[in-house]
N, C-alpha and C positions, 0 to 999 in steps of 0.2 A: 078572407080571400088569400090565393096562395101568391105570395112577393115572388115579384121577376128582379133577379139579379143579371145584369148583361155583362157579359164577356166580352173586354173591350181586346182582348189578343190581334182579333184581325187586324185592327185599326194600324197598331204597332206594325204589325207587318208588312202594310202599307206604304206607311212612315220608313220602316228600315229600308226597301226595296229601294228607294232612292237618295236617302240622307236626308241630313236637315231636319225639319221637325213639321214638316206638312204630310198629313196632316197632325194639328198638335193634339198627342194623347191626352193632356190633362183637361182640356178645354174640353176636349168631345166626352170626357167622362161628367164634370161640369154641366154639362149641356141636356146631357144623356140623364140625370140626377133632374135635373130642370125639366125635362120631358115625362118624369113621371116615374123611372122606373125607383124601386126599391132598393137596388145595391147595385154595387162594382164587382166585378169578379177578376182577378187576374190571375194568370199562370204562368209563370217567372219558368225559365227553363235554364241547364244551363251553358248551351252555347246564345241563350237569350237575342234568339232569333226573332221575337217578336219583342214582347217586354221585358224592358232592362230591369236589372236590380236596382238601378237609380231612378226609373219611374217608380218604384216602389213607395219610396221615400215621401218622393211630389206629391204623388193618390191620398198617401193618409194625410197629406197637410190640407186636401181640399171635398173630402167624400164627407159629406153629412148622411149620409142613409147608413147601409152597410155597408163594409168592405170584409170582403170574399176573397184570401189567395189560398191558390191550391198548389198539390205539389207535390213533390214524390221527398220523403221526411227523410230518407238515405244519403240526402245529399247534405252537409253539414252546411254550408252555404245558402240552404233554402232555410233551415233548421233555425239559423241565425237570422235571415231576412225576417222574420214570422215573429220571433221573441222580439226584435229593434221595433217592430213597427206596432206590435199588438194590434190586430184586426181584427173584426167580432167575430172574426171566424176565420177557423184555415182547415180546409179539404184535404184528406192524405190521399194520395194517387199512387198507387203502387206502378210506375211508367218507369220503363227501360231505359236506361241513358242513350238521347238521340231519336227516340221513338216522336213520330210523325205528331200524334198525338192521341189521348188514352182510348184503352180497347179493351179493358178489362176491371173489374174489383179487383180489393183483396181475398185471396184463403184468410179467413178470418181466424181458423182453426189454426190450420201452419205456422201461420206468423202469430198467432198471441199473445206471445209473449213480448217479443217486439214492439207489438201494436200498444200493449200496456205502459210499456215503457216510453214510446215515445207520446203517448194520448199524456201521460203524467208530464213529462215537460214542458206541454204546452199548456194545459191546465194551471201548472203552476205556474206559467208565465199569463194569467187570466185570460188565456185564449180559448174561445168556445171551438170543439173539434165532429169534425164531421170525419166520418172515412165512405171511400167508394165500396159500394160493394154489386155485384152481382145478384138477381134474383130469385135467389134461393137462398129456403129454409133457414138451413144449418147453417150459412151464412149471415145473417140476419142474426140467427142465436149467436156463432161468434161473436159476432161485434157487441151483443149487448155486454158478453163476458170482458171484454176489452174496456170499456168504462168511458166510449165514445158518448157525444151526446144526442148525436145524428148519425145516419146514414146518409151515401147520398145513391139512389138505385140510378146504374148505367143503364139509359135506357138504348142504346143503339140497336138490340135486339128489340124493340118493339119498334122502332121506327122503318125497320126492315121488314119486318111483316105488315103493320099497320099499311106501307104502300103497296103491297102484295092485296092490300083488301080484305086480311084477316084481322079485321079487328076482337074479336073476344080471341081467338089464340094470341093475338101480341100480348096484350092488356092481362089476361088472366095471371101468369106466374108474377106482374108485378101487382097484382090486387093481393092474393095470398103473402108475397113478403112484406107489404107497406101494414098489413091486418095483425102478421106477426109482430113487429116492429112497434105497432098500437099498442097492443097486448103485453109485449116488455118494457114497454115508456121509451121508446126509440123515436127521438122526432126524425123527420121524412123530409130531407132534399130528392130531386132528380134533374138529370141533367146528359146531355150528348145527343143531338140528332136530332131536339125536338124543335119543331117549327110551326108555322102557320098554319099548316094542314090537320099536323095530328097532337097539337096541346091541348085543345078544349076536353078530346074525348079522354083522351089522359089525366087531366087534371078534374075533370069531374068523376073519375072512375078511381080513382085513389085516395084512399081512405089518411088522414091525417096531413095530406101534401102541404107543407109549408112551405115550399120555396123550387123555384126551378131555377137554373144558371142555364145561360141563352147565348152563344157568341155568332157560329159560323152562319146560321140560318137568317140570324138577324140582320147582322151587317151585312149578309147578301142581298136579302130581302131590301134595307138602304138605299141601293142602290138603285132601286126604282120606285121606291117609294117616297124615299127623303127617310132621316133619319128621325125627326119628329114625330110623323106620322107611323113609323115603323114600331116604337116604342108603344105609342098607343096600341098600335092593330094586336100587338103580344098582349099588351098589359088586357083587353077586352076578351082575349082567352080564357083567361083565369079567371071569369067572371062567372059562376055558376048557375 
């Protein structure tokens, strides 16, 4: 079955909007690992508007599943949060300094060489590496060239159409890159946009899907659900 990693960002956000530490991020991710789900995902930024570099530190002292940060690897700062902490995984995001939050992959092509280069330092710091990418192709063949061990496909383009009511147009271009990505031995994250409405058909329509990261939809979804319950209703998507 495919593991839900939750994106606890909003929570911090919450917490920062008024100081202090309510609500407290370590405890909700705690809680959140007790409710079921598979992993933590964080995304450290860095005017670290939401989660600090010092929650960083706390998360790996108390995450028994996985831990998941992502991040944009140009920043030498995130570069170093990643090597200190060693996580079973760290996402590369190619996001603009200051950017809201991510809206694109990498040019896998473009950047290459880059990409090799920094996949090799994390690797050597025994970090398993995912990069975003967009769904396409050529992109997909990049990445294998690049020596990632995952992808993770942006789905925000399917979630836009899937509520549009096209579901085989959303769905299609990431069924063909998750098939190429099989085919190069490319394991398969996704992630951005997806929720309650359209993971199921996602997740049973994508070939090798191992893992989704879940923040904004979920914590909103929380909020009328309870946070218990919210875990479960995602973790029952992925249930094929």
């Amino acid at each position: 079955m495919t593991k839900l990693s939750v994106n606890i960002n909003k929570i911090a956000t919450l917490r920062n909007s008024r100081g202090g530490n309510n609500p407290d991020v370590i405890k909700a991710a705690i809680d959140i690992q007790n409710f079921g789900a598979d992993g933590i995902t964080v995304h450290p930024r860095p005017d670290e508007r939401h989660i600090r570099y010092a929650d960083v530190f706390e998360l790996k002292k108390i995450i028994n599943t996985e831990f998941n940060i992502e991040g944009n690897c140009r920043e030498d700062k995130f570069v170093r949060l990643v090597l200190d902490n060693k996580p079973d995984q760290v996402t590369l995001v190619p996001d603009a300094t200051g950017q809201i939050t991510s809206d694109h992959g990498w040019d896998t092509v473009k950047n290459h060489d880059y990409l090799v280069e920094m996949i090799g330092v994390f690797h050597k710091g025994g970090v398993r590496v995912s990069i975003f990418v967009d769904p396409v192709i050529e992109m997909v063949e990049g990445a294998k060239k690049t020596g990632t061990d995952r992808i993770e496909l942006y789905t925000e383009g399917y979630a836009k159409e899937f509520q549009k009511g096209n579901k085989e147009k959303a769905i299609a271009p990431y069924v063909a890159a998750a098939q190429k990505a099989v085919e190069l031995g490319l394991g398969i994250n996704a992630g951005h946009d997806l929720d309650l409405h359209n993971l199921k058909y996602f997740s049973q329509n994508i070939p090798g899907l191992l893992e989704v990261s879940i923040g904004h939809a979920l914590i909103s979804d929380a909020l009328y659900f309870g946070l218990e319950n919210t875990v479960q209703l995602y973790k029952r998507q992925l249930i094929s």
